[in-house]
N, CA, C and O atoms as a GROMACS GRO file, in nm:
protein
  244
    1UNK      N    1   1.379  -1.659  -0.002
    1UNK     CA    2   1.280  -1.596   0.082
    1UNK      C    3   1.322  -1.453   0.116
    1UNK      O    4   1.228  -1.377   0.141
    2UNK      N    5   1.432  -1.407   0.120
    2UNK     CA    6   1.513  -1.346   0.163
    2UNK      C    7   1.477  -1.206   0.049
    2UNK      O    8   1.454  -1.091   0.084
    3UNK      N    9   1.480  -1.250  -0.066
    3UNK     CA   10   1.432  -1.133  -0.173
    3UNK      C   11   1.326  -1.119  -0.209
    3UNK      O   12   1.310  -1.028  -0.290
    4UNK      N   13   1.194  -1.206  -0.163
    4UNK     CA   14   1.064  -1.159  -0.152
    4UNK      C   15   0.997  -1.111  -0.038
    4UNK      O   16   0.876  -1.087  -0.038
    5UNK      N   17   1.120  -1.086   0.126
    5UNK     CA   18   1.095  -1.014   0.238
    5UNK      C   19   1.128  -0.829   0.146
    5UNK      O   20   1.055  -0.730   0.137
    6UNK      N   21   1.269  -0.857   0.096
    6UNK     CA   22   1.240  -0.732   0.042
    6UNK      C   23   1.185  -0.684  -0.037
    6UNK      O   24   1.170  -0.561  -0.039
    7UNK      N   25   1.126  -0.782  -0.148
    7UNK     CA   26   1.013  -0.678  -0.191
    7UNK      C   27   0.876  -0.679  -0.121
    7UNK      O   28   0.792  -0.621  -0.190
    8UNK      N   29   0.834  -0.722  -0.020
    8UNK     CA   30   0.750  -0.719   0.064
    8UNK      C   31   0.782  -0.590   0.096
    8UNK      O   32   0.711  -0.498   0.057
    9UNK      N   33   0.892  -0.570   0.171
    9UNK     CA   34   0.880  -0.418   0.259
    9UNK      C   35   0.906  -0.279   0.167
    9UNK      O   36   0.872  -0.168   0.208
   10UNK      N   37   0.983  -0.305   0.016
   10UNK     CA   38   0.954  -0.177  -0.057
   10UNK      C   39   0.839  -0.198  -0.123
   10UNK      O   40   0.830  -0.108  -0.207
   11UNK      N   41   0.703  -0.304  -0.129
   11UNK     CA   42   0.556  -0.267  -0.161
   11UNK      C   43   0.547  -0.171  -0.006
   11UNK      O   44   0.587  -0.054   0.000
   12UNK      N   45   0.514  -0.214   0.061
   12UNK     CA   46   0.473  -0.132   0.201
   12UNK      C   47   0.552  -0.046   0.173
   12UNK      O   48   0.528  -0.008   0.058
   13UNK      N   49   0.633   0.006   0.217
   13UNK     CA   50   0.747   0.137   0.192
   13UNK      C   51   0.666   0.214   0.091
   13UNK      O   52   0.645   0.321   0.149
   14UNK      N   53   0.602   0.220  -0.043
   14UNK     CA   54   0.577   0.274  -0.132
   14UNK      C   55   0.433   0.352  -0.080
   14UNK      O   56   0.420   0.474  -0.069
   15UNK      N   57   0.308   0.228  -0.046
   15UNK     CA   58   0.225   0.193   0.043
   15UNK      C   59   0.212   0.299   0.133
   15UNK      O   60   0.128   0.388   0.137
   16UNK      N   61   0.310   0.275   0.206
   16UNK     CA   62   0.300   0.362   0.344
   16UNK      C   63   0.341   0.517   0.297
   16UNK      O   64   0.317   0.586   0.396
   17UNK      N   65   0.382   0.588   0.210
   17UNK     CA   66   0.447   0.701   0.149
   17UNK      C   67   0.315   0.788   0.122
   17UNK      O   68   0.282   0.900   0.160
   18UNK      N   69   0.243   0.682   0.030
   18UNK     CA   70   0.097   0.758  -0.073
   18UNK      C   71   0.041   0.774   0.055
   18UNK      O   72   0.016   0.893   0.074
   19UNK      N   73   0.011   0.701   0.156
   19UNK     CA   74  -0.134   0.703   0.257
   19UNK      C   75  -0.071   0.821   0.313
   19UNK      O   76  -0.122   0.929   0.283
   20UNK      N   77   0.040   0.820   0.394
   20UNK     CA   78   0.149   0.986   0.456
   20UNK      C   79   0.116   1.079   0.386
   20UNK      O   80   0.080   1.190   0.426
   21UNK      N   81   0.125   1.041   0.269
   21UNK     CA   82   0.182   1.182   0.172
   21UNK      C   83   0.095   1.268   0.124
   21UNK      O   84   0.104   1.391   0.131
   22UNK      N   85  -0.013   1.189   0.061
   22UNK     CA   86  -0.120   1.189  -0.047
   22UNK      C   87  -0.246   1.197   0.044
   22UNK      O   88  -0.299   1.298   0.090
   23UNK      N   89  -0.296   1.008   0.068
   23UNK     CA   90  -0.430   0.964   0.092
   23UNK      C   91  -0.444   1.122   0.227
   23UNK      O   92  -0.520   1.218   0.216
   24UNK      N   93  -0.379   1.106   0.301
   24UNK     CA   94  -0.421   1.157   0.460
   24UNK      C   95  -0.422   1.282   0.438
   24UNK      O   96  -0.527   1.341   0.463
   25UNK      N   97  -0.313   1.357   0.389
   25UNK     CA   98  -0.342   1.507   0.398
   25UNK      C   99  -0.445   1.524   0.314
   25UNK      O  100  -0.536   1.592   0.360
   26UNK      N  101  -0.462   1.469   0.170
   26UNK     CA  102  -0.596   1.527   0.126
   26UNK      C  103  -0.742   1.545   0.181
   26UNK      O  104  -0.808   1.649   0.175
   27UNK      N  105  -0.778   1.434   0.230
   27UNK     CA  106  -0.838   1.416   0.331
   27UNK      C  107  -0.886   1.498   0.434
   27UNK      O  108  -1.008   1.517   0.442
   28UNK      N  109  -0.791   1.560   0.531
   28UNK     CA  110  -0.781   1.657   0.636
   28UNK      C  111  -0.776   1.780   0.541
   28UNK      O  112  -0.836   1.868   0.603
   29UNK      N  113  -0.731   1.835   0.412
   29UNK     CA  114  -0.767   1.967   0.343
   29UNK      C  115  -0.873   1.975   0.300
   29UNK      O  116  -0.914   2.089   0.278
   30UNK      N  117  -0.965   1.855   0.271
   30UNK     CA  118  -1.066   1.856   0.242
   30UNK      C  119  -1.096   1.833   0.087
   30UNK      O  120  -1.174   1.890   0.012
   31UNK      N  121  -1.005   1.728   0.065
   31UNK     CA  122  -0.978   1.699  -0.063
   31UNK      C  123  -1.052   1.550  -0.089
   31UNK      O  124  -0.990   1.478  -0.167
   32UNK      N  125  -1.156   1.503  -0.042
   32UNK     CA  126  -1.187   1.394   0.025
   32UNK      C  127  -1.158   1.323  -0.150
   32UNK      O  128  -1.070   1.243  -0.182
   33UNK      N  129  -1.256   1.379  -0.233
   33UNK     CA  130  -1.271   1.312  -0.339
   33UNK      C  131  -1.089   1.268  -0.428
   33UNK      O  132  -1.048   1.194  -0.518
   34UNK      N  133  -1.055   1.331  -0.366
   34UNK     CA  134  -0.900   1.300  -0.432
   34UNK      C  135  -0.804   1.212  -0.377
   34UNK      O  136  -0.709   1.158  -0.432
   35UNK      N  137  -0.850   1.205  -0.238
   35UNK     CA  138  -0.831   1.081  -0.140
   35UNK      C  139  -0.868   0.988  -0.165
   35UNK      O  140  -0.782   0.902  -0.189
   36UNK      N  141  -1.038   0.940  -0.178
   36UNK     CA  142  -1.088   0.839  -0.189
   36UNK      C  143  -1.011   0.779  -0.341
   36UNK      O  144  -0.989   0.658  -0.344
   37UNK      N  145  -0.969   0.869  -0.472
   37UNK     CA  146  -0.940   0.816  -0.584
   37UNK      C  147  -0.828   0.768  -0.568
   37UNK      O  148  -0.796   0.677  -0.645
   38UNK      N  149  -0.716   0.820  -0.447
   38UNK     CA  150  -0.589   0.719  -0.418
   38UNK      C  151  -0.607   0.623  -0.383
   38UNK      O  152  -0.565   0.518  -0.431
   39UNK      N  153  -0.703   0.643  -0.254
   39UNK     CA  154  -0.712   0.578  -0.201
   39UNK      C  155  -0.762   0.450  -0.264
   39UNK      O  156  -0.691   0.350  -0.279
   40UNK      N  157  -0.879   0.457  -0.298
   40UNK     CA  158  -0.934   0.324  -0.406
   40UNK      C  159  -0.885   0.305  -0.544
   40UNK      O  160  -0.909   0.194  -0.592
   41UNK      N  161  -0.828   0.384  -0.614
   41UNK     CA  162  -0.744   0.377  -0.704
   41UNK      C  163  -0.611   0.235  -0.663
   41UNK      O  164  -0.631   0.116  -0.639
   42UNK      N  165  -0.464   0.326  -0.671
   42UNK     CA  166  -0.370   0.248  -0.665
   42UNK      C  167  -0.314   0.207  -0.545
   42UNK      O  168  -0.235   0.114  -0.531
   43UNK      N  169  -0.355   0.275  -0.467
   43UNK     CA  170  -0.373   0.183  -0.314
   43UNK      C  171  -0.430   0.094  -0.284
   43UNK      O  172  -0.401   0.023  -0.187
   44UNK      N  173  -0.528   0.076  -0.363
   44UNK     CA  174  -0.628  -0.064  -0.344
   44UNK      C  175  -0.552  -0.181  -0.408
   44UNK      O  176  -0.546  -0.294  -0.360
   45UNK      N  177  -0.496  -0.142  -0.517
   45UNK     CA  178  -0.399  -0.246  -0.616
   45UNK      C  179  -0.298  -0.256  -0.491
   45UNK      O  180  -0.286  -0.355  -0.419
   46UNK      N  181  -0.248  -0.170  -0.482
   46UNK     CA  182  -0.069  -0.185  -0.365
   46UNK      C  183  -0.134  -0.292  -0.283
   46UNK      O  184  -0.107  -0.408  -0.314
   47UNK      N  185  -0.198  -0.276  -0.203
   47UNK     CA  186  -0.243  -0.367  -0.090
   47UNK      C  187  -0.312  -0.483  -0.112
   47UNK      O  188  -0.312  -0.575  -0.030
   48UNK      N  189  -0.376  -0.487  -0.225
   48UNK     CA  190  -0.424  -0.649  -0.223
   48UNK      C  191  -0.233  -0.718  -0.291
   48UNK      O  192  -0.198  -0.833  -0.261
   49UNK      N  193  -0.146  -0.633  -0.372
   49UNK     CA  194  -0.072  -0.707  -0.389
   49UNK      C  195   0.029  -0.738  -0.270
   49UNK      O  196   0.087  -0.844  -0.245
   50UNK      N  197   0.034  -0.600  -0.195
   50UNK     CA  198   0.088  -0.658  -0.045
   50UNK      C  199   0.018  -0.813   0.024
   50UNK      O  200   0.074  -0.907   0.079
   51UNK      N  201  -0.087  -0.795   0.000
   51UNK     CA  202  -0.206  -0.925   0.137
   51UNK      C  203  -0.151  -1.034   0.081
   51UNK      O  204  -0.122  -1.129   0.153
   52UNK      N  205  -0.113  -1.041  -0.147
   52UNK     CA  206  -0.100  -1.176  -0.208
   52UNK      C  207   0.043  -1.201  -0.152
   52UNK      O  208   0.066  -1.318  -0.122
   53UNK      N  209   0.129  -1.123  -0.136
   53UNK     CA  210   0.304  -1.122  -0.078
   53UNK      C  211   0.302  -1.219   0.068
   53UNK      O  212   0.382  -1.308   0.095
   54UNK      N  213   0.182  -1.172   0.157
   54UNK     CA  214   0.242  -1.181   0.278
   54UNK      C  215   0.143  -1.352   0.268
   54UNK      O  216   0.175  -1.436   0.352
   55UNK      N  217   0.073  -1.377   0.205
   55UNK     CA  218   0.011  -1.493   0.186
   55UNK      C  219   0.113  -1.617   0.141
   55UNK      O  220   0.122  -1.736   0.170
   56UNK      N  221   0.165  -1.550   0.078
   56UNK     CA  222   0.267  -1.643  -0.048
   56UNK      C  223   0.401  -1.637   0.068
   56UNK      O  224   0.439  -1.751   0.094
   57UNK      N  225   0.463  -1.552   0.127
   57UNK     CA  226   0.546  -1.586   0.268
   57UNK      C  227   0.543  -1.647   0.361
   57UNK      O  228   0.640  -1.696   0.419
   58UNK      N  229   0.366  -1.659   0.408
   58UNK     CA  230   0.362  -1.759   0.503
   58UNK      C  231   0.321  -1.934   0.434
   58UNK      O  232   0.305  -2.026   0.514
   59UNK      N  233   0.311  -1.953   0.308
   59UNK     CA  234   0.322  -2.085   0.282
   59UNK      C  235   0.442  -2.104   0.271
   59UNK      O  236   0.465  -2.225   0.269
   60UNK      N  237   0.558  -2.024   0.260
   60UNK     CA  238   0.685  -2.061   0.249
   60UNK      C  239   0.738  -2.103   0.355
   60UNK      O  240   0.846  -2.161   0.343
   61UNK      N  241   0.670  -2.084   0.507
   61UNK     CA  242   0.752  -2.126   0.622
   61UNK      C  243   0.694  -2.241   0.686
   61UNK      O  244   0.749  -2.290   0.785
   0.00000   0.00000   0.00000
């Protein structure tokens, strides 16, 4: 369990980097359309595979 907490938190870690880094400032420069393509692009993948992680953790307990 112990090595699918950590890859739980380096998906998020990665996750949380693009939305900081990428999704948000583009956004606020007015980059909307380049946002939304992170955003629904490979952020959409990151996070449904985050939701399948934290699903698959709580049948483990």
């Amino acid at each position: 369990m112990e090595a699918k907490l950590k890859e739980l938190k380096t998906a998020w870690d990665v996750f949380r980097d693009t939305r900081d880094n990428e999704v948000i400032p583009n956004f606020f420069a007015g980059k909307v359309a380049k946002a939304k393509a992170v955003g629904g692009g490979i952020q959409k993948e990151r996070f449904a595979k985050i939701s399948s992680m934290v699903d698959e953790l709580l049948t483990m307990t």
